[in-house]
C-alpha positions as CSV (number, residue, x, y, z in Angstrom):
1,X,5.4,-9.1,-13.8
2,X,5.2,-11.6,-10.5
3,X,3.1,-9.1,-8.5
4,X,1.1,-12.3,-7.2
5,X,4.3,-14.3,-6.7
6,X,6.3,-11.3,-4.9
7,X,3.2,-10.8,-2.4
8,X,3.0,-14.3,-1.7
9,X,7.2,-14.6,-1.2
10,X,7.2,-11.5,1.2
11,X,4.4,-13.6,3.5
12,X,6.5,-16.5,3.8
13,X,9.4,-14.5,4.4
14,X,7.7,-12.6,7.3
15,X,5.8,-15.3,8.7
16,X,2.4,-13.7,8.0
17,X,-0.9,-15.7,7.5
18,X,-1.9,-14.6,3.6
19,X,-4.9,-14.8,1.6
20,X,-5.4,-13.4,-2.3
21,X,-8.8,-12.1,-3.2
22,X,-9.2,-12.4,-6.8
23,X,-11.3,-8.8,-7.7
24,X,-14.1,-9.4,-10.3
25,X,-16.9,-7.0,-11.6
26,X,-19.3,-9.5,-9.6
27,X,-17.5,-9.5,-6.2
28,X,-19.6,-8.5,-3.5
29,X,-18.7,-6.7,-0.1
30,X,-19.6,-9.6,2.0
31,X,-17.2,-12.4,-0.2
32,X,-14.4,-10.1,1.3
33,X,-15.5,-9.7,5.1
34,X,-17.7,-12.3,5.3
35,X,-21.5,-13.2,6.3
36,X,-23.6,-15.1,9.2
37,X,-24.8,-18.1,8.2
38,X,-27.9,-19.5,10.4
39,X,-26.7,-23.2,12.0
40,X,-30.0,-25.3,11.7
41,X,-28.3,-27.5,14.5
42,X,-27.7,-24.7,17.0
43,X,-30.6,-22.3,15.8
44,X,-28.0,-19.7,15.8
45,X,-26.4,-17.5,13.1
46,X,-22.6,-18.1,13.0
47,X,-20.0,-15.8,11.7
48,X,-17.8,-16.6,8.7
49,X,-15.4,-14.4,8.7
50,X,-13.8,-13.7,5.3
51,X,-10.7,-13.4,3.1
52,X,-9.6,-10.0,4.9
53,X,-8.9,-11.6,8.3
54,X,-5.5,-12.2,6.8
55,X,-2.3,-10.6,8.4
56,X,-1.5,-9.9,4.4
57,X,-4.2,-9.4,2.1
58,X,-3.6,-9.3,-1.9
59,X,-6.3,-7.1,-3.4
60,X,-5.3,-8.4,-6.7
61,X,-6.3,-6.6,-9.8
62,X,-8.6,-4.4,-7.5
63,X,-9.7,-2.0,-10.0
64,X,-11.9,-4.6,-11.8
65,X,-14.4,-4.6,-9.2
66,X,-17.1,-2.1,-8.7
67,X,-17.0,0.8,-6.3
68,X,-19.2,-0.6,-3.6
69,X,-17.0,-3.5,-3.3
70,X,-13.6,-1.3,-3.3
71,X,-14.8,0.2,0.0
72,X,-15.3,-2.7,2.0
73,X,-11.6,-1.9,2.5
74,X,-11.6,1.3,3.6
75,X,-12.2,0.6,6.8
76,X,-10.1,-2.2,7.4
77,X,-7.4,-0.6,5.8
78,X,-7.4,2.8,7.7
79,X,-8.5,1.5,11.3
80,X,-7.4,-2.1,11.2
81,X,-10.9,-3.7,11.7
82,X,-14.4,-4.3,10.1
83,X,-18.1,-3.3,11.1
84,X,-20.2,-6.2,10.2
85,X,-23.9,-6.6,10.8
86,X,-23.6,-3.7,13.4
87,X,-20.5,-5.1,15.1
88,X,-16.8,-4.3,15.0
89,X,-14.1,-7.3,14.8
90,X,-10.7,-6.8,15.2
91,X,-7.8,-7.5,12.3
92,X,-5.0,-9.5,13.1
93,X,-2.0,-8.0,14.1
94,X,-0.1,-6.9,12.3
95,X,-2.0,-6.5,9.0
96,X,-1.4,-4.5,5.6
97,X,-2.8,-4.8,1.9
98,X,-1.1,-5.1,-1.2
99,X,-3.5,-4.2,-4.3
100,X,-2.6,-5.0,-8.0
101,X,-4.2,-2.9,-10.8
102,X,-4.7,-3.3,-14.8
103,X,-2.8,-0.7,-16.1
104,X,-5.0,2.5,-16.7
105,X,-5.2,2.0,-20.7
106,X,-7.2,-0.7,-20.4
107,X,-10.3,1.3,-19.4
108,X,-12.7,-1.4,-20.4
109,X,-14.0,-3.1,-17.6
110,X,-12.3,-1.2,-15.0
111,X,-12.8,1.0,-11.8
112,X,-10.6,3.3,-10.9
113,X,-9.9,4.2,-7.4
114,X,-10.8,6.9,-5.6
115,X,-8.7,9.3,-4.0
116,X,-10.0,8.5,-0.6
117,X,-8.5,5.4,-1.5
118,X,-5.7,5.9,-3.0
119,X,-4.8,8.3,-0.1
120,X,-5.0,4.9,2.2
121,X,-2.1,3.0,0.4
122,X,1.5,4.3,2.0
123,X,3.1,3.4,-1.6
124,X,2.4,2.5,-4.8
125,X,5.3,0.9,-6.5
126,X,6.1,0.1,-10.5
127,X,8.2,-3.5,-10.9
128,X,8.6,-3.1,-14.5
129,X,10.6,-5.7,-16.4
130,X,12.8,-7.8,-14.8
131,X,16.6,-7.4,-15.5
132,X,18.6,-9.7,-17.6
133,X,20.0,-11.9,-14.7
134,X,16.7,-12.4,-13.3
135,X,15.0,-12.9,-16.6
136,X,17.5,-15.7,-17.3
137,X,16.9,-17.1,-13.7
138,X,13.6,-17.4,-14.5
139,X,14.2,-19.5,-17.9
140,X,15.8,-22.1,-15.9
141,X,13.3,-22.8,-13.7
142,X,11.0,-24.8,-14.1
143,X,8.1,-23.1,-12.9
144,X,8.4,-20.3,-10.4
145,X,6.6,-21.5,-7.6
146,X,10.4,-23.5,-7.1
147,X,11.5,-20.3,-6.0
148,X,8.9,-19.4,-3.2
149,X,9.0,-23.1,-2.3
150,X,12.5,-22.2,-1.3
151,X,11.8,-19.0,0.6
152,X,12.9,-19.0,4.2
153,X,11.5,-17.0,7.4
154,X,13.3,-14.2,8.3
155,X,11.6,-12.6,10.5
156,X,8.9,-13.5,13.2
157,X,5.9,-11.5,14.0
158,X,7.6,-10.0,17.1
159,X,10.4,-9.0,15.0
160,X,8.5,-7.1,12.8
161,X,6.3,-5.2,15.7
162,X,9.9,-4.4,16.8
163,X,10.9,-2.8,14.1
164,X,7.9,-0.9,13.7
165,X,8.0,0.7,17.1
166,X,11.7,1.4,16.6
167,X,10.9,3.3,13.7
168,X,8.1,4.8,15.6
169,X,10.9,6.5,17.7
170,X,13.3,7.4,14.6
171,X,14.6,11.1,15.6
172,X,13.2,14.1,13.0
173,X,14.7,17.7,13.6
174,X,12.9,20.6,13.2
175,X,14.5,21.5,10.1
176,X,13.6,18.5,8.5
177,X,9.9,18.9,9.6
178,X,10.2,22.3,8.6
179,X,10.8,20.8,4.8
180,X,8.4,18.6,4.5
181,X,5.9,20.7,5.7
182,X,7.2,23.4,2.7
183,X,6.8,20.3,0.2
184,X,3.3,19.6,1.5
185,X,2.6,23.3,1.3
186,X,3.8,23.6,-2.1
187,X,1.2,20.9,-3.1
188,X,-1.3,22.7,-1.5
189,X,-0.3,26.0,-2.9
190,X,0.5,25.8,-6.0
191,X,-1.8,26.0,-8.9
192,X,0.3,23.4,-10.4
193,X,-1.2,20.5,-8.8
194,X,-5.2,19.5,-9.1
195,X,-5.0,19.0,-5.1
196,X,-2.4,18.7,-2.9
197,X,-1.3,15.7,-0.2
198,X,-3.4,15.3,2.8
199,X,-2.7,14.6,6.1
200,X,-2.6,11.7,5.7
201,X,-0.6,11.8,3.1
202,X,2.2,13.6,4.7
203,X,1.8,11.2,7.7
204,X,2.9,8.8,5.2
205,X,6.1,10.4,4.4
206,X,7.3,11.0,7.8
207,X,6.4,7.2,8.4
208,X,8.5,6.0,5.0
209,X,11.4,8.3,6.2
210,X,11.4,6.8,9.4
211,X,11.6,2.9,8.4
212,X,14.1,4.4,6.0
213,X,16.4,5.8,7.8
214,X,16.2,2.5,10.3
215,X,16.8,0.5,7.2
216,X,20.0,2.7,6.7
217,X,21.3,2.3,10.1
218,X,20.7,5.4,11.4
219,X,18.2,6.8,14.6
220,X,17.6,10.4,12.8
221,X,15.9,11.1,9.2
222,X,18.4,13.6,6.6
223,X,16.5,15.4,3.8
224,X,17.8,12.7,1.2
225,X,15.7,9.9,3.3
226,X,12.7,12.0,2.4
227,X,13.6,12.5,-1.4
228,X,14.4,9.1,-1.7
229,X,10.7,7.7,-0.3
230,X,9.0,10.3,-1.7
231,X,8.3,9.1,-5.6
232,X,6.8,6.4,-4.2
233,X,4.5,7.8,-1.6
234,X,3.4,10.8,-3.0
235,X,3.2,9.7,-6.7
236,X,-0.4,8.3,-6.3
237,X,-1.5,11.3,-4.2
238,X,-0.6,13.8,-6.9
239,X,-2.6,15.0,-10.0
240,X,-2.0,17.7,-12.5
241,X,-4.3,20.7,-12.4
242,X,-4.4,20.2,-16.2
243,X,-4.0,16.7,-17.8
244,X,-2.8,18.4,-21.5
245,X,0.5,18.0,-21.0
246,X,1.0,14.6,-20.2
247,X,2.0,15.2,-16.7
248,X,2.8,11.6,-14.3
249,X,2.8,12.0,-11.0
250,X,6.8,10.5,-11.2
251,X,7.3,13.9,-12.9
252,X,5.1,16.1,-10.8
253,X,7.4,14.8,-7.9
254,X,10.3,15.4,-9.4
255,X,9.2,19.1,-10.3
256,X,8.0,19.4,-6.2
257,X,11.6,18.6,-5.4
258,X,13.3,20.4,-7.3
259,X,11.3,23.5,-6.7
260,X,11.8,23.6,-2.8
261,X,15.4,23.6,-1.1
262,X,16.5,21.5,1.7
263,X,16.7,24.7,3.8
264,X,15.1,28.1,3.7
């Protein structure tokens, strides 16, 4: 579906330093955060830092590695740095993951995530198929690393810190903090759901609605900002209590919306 391509585009385009860490069932820990290695010149052990000291890291098809390796990236995802050998080294600035996973029918051979980890991605996002004009765009290529060859900058890395701390500072009223919290306390609540979202989890919405509004030109969040993020960051939070009926978390969120009202 591009996944690789689209991660690799969206570096360019922001101006962020990338590396892709292929995941295989023999990956270890250390091949993602990296080692000491002793210098027989200096008699010293020097640090080799690895793939994650990226600004944008592809996890790509991360659920084919084991466990043990999956949470070398729990730290650096949730705290934006890495404990190695007893010390703590910084992330560059700024610095996100982008995972790719086989789909969930083909068990064999995979792992899949945790909720712990799951909770720690702010989306999860399903590209499909491409439409017909981009399908035929890609027939007359002739290969498609024309296209990201052809990617411009758009942004530079102040931009983006910009635009984070603008949407930092997007205005919520209480009455829209009033419903999310009755969606996350519906999740919660409810025997309908396995578990509901976390703190973290509902940090996550108010985040998405932020940069959403911003996106849509305005300083203050509405109710539809947060229906509009919230397939997308809740989807992978959410589980059934009862897996019989066939329930997806696309429909479980579509069920949580349109069981609360925008006001009370």
């Amino acid at each position: 579906m591009g996944k690789t391509t689209l991660s690799y585009a969206l570096a360019k385009a922001l101006g962020l330093g990338y590396n892709r860490i292929q995941f295989t069932s023999d990956l270890l820990p250390a091949d993602i955060l990296g080692i000491s290695i002793f210098d027989q010149n200096t008699h010293e052990f020097l640090f080799h830092p690895g793939p994650i000291f990226s600004q944008l890291v592809l996890a790509d098809e991360i659920n084919r590695t084991t466990p043990k390796t999956q949470s070398a990236l729990l730290e650096a995802m949730e705290e934006r740095q890495v404990t190695i050998e007893g010390e703590t080294r910084v992330l560059p600035e700024p610095f996100f993951v982008i995972a790719t996973q086989n789909p969930v029918t083909l068990a064999a051979g995979t792992y899949p995530l945790p909720e712990s980890q799951l909770d720690r991605f702010l989306m999860r996002l399903r590209l499909g198929y491409p439409d017909q004009r981009a399908e035929r765009e890609l027939l007359e290529m002739n290969t498609e690393r024309d296209k990201i060859a052809s990617v411009k900058q758009c942004l530079s890395t102040a931009d983006v810190a910009n635009f984070r701390k603008h949407s930092a500072h997007v205005n919520a009223s209480d009455s829209l903090l009033d419903y999310v919290q009755r969606l996350i306390a519906y999740t919660r609540g409810t025997d309908e759901f396995h578990f509901g979202l976390s703190p973290r989890g509902s940090l996550a919405v108010m985040r998405a609605a932020k940069t959403w509004a911003l996106m849509c030109g305005r300083n203050h969040v509405i109710p539809e900002d947060v229906q509009t993020i919230l397939p997308a960051v809740a989807e992978h939070r959410l589980r059934a209590n009862s897996d019989e009926d066939g329930d997806t978390g696309a429909s479980l969120v579509q069920r949580l919306l349109n069981a609360m009202d925008i006001i009370e």
